[in-house]
N, C-alpha and C positions, 0 to 999 in steps of 0.2 A: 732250786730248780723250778723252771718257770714252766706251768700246765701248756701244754701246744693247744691252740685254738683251731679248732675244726670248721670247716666251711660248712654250715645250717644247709640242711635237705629239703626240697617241697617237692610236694608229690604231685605232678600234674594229672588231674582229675577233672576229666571235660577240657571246660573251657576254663577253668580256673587252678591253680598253685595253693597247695595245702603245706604249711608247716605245720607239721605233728609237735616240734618238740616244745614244751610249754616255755623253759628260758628262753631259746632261738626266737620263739613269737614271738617275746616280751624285747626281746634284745633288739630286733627288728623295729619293732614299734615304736621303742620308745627314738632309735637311731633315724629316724625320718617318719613317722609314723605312717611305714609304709603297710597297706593292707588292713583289714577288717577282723575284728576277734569274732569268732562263732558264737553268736548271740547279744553281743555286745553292741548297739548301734553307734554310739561316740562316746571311748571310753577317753575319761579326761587324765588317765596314767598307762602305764606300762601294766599294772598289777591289777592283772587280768589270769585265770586259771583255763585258759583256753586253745585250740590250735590258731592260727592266721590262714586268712584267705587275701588271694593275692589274683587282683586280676590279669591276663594276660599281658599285656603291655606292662604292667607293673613288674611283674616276675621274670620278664624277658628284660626289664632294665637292671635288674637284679642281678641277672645270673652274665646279664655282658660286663658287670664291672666289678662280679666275682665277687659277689657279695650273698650266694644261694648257688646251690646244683640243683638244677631238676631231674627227676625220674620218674620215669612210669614203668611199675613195675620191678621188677632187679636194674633195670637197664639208665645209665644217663642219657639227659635227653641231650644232645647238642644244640649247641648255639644256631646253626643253622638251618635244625628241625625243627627249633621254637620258631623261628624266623617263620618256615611255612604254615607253620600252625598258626601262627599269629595271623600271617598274610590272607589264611582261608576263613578264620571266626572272624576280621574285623574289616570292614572293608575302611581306603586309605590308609594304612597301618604304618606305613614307610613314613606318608607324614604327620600320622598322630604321634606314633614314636618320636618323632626330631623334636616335637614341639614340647611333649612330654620331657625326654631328656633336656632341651633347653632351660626349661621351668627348673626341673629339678638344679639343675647345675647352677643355678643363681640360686639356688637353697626356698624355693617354696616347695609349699606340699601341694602335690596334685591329687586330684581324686575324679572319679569319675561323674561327667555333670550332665548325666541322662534326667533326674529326677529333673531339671532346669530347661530341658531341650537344646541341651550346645554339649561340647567332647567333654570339658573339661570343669570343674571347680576348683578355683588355686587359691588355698592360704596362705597367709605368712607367716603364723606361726601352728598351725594343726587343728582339725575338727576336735571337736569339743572342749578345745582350746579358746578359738576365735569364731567367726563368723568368714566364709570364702568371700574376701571382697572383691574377687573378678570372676567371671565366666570367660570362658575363653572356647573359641566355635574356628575349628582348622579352616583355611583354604586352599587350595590349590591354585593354580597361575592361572587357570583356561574357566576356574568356576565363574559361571552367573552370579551376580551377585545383583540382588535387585532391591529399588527403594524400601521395598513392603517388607521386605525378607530382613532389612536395618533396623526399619519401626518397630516392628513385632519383637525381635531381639532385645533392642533395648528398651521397649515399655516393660516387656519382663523381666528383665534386670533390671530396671529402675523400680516395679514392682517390690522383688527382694530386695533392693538394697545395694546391690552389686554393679560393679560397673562392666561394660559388655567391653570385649577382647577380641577382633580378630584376629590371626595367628595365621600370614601370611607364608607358604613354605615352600621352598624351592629346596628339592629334594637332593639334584645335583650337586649343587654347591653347599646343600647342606647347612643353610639360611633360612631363618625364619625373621620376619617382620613383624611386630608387634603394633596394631593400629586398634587404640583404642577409643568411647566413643561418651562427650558428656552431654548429658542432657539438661536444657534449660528453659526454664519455666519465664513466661513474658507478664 
């Protein structure tokens, strides 16, 4: 008789998705190492004693491909209430999301790439794994995009290491561009 597999719960708290249950976390982690263990900054296994924190966009990618339910509370949260929620705590969220889920679906790991000043840090194989060798900084169709605003970008990326990623997205059609940027020394 085969044990039924339960769909993992996180508890939406603020602005962030709490998985309490220690397997679930672990099961999570090790399955895309999606989310952060509580106190843990890059843990390099699954075998970790702690809940997972899950950023919004994270958790809302989660729970659209049924892979987590969210709750606040007794109550589930829907998919379309994450949605607002999402849409209020992030500003362009419609196209961090597309680009986020793009990344994912070609199998890198996304993390969030504030510490870097762009949306995104993508690995190929997982934080404390490798090293994020792209940054990736969303656009929109109508953004400015200015020479200074390219330099600065990529001397910081080229500072760490990483190589700079526009992520071109058109939200309708549901498209993103991937325009990335090398830098070369004379």
């Amino acid at each position: 008789m085969s044990k039924k597999v339960q769909t993992p719960l996180g508890e939406l708290v603020e602005n962030r998705i709490i998985i309490w249950d220690i397997e679930e976390s672990r099961r999570l982690f090790k399955d895309g190492f999606y989310g952060k263990p509580v106190g843990i900054s890059k843990p390099k296994s699954a075998d970790f004693n702690a809940p997972l924190i899950l950023d919004l966009i994270e958790g809302y990618y989660l729970a659209k491909i049924g892979k987590i339910i969210i709750y606040k509370g007794k109550k589930r949260v829907s998919l379309k209430a994450m949605e607002k929620i999402c849409n209020q705590e992030h500003v362009d969220f419609k196209e961090k999301f597309l680009v986020y889920k793009k990344l994912r679906e070609i199998n890198y790991v996304v993390t969030p790439g504030i510490k870097f000043g762009c949306d995104f840090a993508v690995y190929e194989h997982g934080p404390g794994i490798d090293h994020a060798p792209y940054l990736v900084q969303v656009v929109k169709p109508n953004d400015d995009i200015t020479a200074t605003s390219i330099v600065l970008s990529g001397r910081l990326a080229t500072t760490v290491r990483k190589q700079f990623i526009l992520a071109l997205v058109d939200v309708k059609q549901e498209k993103v561009n991937f325009l990335s940027f090398d830098w070369w020394r004379a």
